[in-house]
Steps between C-alpha positions, in 0.01 A plus 500: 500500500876469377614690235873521299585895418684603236805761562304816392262442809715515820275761664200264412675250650494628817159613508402191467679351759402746754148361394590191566559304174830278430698649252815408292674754390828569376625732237765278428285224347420527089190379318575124516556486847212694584249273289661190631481648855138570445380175375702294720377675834187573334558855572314776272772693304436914501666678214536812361666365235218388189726244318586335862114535561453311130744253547396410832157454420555337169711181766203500675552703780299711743599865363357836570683853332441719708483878367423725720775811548447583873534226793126531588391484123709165499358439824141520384556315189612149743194614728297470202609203325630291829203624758845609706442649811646876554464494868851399669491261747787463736407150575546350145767822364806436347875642513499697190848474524518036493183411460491381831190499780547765753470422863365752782811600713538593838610828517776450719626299276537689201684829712812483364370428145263835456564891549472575856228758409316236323542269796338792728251550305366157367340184705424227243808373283521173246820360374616281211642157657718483179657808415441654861298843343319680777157651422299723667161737368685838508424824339580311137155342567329792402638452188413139443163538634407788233667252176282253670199716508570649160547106350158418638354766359644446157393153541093583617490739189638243236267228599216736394 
């Protein structure tokens, strides 16, 4: 699934890239530019801006406005309405940063790109091929896991 974000969803944006979906995203781009982006890549266009939302779907294009005020309620609302996945993959996850697949790295090949504490304590490493990012499932995890968690929970109790 592809999607074009508006600029008032940058931390979206990389939720959903860590999940594995393509994203454009720019807070540079206006209205115009973001509809034309979306219908020609075909890309669904996220706002949380209703007369973007309007216009967009008015030009035919794939729009959703998404309302939720935490990342997981936002979360739960794309689970919902897209059937997206809240379980993160590292074989199909994205740099949140470009947008770009990450890669497993070796780890002796990312030593002089992490903390040496993180090095010493952490095996399994993934890298962006474009911007170079190293990732790794440190103690931030715990964190992601429980929006995760909280998201799919959200989710189960809206589709009843």
């Amino acid at each position: 699934m592809k999607f074009v974000v508006d600029g008032m969803l940058g931390k979206l944006t990389r939720w959903l890239r860590m999940l594995g979906h393509n994203v454009e995203y720019s807070n540079k781009l206006d209205d115009v530019h973001l509809i034309a982006i979306a219908k020609k890549e075909k890309r669904i266009l996220l706002t949380r801006d209703l007369q973007l939302y309007q216009q967009a779907i008015a030009k035919g294009v794939q729009a959703f406005y998404v309302e939720g005020k935490t990342e997981a309620e936002k979360l739960a609302q794309l689970a919902k309405k897209f059937g997206i996945s809240l379980d993160i993959e590292m074989a199909i996850s994205r740099c949140p940063k470009c947008n770009a697949q990450v890669k497993p790295a070796r780890k002796e090949n990312v030593k002089n790109k992490v903390e040496k504490t993180t090095f010493a304590y952490y095996n399994e490493f993934w890298q962006c091929p474009k911007c170079g990012q190293v990732y790794w499932q440190g103690a931030h995890w715990t964190r992601i896991r429980k929006t995760l968690e909280m998201a799919k929970e959200l989710a189960k109790a809206e589709m009843k």
